[in-house]
C-alpha positions in Angstrom: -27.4 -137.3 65.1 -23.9 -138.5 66.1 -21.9 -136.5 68.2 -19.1 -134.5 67.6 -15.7 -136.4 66.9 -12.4 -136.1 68.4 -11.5 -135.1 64.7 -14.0 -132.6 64.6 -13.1 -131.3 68.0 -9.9 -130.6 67.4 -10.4 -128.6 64.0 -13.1 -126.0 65.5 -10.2 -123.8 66.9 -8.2 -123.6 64.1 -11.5 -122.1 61.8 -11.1 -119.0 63.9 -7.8 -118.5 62.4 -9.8 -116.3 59.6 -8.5 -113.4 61.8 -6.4 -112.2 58.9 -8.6 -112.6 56.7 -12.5 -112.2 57.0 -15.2 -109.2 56.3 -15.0 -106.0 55.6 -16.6 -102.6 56.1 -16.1 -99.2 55.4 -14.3 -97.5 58.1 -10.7 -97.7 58.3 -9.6 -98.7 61.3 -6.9 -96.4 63.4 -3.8 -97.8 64.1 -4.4 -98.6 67.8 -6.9 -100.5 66.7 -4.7 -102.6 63.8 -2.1 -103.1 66.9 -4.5 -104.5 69.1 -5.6 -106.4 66.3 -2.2 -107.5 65.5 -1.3 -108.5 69.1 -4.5 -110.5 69.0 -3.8 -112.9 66.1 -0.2 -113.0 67.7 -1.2 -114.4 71.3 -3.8 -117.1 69.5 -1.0 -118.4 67.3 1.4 -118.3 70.6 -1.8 -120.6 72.2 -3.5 -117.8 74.4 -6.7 -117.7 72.7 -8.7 -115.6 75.6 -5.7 -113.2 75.8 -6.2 -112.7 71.9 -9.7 -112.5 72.8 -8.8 -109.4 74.9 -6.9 -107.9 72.8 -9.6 -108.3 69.7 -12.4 -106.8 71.9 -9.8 -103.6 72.2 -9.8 -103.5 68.4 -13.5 -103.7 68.2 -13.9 -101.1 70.7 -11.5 -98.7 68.8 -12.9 -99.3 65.5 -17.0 -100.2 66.0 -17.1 -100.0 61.8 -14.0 -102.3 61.1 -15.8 -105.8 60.0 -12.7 -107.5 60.1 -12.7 -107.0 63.3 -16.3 -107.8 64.7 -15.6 -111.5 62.2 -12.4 -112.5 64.1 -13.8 -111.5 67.9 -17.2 -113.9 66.7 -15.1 -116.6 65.6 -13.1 -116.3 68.9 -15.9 -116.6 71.3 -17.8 -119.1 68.7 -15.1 -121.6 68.9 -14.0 -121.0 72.5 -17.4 -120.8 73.3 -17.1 -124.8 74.3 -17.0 -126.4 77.6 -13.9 -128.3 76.8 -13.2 -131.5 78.6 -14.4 -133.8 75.4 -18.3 -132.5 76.4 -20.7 -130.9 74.3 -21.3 -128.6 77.2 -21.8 -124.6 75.5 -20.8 -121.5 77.3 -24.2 -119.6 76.1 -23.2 -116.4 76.9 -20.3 -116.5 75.2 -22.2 -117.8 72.0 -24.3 -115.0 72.5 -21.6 -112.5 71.9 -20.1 -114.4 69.4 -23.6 -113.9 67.5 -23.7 -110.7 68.1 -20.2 -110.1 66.6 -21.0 -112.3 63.7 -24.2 -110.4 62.6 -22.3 -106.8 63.0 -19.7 -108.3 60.6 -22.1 -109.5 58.4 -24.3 -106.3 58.3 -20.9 -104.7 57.5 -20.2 -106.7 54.8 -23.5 -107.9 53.0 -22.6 -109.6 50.0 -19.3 -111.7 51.8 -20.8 -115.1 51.6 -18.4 -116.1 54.8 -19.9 -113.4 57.2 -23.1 -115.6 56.1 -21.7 -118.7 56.7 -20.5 -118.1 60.2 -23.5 -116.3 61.3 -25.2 -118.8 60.4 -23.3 -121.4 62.0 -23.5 -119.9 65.0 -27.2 -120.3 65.1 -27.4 -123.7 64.3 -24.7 -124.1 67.3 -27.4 -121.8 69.6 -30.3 -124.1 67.9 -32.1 -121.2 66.7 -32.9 -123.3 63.2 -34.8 -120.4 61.1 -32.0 -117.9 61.7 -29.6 -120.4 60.8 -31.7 -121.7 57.6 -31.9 -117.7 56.5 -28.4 -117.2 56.8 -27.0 -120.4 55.1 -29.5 -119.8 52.6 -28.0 -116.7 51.9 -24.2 -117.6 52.3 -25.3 -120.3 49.3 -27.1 -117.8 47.3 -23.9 -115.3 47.5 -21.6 -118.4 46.8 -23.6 -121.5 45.2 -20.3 -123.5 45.7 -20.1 -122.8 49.5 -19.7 -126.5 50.7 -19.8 -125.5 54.7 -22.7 -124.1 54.1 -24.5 -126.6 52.4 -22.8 -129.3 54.9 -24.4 -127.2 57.8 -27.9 -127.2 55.8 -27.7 -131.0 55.9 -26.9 -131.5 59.4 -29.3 -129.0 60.4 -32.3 -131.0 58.2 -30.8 -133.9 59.3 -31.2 -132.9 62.9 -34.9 -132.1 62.2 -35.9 -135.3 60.6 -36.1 -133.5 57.8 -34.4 -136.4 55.2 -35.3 -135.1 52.0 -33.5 -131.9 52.2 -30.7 -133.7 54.3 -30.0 -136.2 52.2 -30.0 -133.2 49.3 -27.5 -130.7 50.9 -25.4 -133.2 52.0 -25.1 -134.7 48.7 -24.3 -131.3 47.3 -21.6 -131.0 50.5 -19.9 -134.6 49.9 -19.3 -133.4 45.7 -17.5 -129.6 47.4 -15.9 -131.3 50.7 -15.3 -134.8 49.6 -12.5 -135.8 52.4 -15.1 -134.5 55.1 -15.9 -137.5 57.5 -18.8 -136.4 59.2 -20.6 -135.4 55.8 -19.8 -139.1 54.7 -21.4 -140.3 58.2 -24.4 -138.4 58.3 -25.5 -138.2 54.9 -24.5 -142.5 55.3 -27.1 -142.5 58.0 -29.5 -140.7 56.2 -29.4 -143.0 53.6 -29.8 -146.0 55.9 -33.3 -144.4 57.1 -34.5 -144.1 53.5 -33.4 -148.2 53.2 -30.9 -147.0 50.9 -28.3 -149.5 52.5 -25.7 -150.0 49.6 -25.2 -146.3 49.0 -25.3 -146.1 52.9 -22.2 -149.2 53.2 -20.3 -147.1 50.6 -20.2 -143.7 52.9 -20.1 -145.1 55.6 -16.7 -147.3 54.5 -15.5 -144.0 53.7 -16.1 -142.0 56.6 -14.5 -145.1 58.3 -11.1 -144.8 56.7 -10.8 -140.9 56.8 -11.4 -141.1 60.3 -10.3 -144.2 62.3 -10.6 -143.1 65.7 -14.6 -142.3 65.5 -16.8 -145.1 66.6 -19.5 -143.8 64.6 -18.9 -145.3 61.3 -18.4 -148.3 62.3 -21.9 -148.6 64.3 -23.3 -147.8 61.9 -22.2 -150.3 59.6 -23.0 -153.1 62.5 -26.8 -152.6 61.7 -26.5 -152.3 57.7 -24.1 -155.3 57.5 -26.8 -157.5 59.6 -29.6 -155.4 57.3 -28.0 -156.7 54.5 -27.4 -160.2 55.4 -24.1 -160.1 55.7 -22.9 -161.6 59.6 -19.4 -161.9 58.9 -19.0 -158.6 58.4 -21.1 -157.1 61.2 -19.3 -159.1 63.4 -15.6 -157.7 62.1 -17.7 -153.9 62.2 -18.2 -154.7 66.1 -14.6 -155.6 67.0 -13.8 -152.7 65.1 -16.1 -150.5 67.3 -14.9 -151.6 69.9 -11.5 -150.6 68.7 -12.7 -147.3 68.8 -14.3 -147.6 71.6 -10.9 -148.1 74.0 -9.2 -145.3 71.5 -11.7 -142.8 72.0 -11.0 -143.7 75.8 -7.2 -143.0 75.4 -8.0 -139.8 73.8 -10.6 -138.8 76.3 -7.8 -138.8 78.7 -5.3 -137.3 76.4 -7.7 -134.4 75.9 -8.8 -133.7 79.2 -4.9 -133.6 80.3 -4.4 -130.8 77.2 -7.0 -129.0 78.3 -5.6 -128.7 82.2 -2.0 -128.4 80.6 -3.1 -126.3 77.7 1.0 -124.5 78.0 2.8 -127.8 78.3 4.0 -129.0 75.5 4.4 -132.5 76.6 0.2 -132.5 76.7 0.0 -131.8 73.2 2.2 -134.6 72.6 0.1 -137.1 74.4 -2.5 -136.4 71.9 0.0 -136.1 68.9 1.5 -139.5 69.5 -1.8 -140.9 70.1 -3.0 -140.3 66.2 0.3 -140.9 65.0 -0.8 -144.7 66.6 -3.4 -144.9 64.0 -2.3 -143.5 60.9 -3.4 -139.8 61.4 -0.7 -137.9 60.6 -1.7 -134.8 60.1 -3.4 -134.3 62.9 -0.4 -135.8 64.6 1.9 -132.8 62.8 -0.7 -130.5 63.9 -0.2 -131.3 67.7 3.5 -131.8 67.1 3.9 -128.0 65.6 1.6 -126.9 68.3 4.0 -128.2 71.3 7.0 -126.8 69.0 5.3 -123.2 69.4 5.0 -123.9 73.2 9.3 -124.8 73.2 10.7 -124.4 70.2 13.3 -127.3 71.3 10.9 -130.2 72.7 12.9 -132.6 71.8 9.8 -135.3 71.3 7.8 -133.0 69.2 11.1 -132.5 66.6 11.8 -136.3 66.6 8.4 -137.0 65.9 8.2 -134.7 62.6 11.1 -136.2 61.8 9.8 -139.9 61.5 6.9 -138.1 59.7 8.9 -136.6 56.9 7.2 -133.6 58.1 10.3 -130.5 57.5 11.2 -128.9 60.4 11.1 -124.5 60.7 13.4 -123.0 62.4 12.8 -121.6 65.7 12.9 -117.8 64.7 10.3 -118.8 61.5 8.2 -121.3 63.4 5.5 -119.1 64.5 5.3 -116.8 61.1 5.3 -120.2 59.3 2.8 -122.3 61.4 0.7 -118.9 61.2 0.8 -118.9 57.7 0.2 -122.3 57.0 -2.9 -122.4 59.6 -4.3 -119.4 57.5 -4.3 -121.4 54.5 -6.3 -123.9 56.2 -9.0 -122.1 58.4 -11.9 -122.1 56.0 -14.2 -123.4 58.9 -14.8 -125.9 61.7 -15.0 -128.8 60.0 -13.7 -128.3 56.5 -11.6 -130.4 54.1 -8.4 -130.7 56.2 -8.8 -133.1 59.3 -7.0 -133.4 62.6 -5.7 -130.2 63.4 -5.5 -129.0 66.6 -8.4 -126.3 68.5 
């Protein structure tokens, strides 16, 4: 299994987002608990996630039945539940909470095909497979059309050595998330193992230009370009890799420096200037916006939106607006829109 990408990276945060939105349950919460809530969603858009954490937790604790609730403090500690610093290093405790938040929110809303979802990504993320299978099994039965969950299936089969049912969920993910990179690579690679190496090239070409700073792709295609005869191309696949190789360094660095500097605005910057280098410009807005919420007036960020043709909010809109529009695009960690910021 590859590892996670810079361009996945960066989009975990923004799933948790689903604070406004997310499960139900049948008691109405009081209205200390909808202000904490509300100061909660405020302090993660003004990038103080484990202050919003805080306040979430109060909501919780004021409202035990509010599943809205119990869904946004899950996705929280789900997503913050990572040892930053580009590793794949998990706070466990934290995902242990966030687990047992997730489940509440599902058990409180039983038939919302998202509460599945995200309980049962947060198993696969805790590598408790079965749990994860029952619940993505069961966000897909209360949604057939539920491409997250079928993407997680895959990667979970795909983990296992499981091809079969990898190569089947994933196909059914790449038709529902179809500008999804890591679905492209994996399912690619999956394909490769079954000596399916033309339909593996064709993903894998894919995956390559919707994501040009991950490696993966394109080591990949080393070994089916020599598998298929072709040395030319291997050998253009290898400079490219290596390419990615020295970016990935760069954004390493930029990363680590963010997430030291997570306040300065000139550290989201680094990394917003970095994939504006290669033609990512979304995620290059995304960081932008994000150092515009930090100072409203960083000159760099507003000159850089600019030469994207990216409009700029006012100041006293900026964080309704960037809120709003982050809404819109949380559906889950690694979902349709790519680049944006954690």
């Amino acid at each position: 299994m590859p590892s996670a990408t810079p361009k996945t990276t960066l989009r975990l945060g923004l799933a948790c987002l689903a604070l406004l939105g997310g499960c139900g349950g049948d008691a109405a919460p009081s209205a200390e608990a909808k202000a904490a809530f509300a100061r909660g969603r405020e302090l993660y858009v003004l990038e103080k996630p484990f202050e919003a954490i805080a306040e979430i937790e109060k909501a919780v604790e004021l409202a035990p039945g509010w599943g809205e609730a119990h869904s946004a403090l899950g996705k929280l500690l789900v997503t913050y539940s990572d040892v930053r610093f580009s590793t794949a290093v998990i706070d466990r405790k934290r995902l242990a909470r966030a687990i047992g938040e997730l489940e509440r929110a599902a058990e409180l809303a039983p038939t919302d095909a998202d509460a599945a979802y995200w309980t049962g990504f947060a198993m696969r993320k805790a590598d408790r497979g079965p749990e994860a299978v029952k619940w993505l099994s069961k966000a897909l039965a209360l949604k057939p059309d539920h491409g997250l969950a079928e993407k997680e299936l895959g990667l979970l089969y795909a983990a296992d050595g499981d091809s079969a049912r990898a190569i089947e969920h994933l196909t059914r993910a790449k038709a529902l998330l179809p500008k999804d990179d890591e679905v492209l690579l994996v399912l690619g690679m999956q394909l490769e193992s079954e000596d399916r190496l033309e339909e593996a090239r064709d993903l894998l070409v894919q995956a390559a230009e919707l994501n040009p700073a991950h490696p993966g792709p394109r080591n990949a295609l080393i070994v089916i370009y020599q598998r298929l005869g072709d040395p030319a191309a291997a050998e253009r696949m290898a400079k490219e890799f290596e390419r990615c190789r020295a970016l990935g360094k760069r954004i390493t660095a930029a990363s680590q420096h963010f997430d030291a500097n997570s306040q300065d605005p000139a550290a989201c910057m680094g990394l917003a200037e970095l994939y504006r280098e290669v033609g990512m410009h979304p995620a290059a807005i995304q960081w932008a916006e994000r150092a515009l919420r930090l100072d409203p007036k960083h000159a760099p960020a507003l000159e850089l939106l600019r030469k994207l043709g990216k409009p700029v909010t006012e100041p006293e809109n900026r964080t309704k607006d960037a809120e709003v529009e982050q809404e819109l695009k949380a559906i889950a960690p690694a979902g349709e829109t790519g680049g944006e910021p954690r």
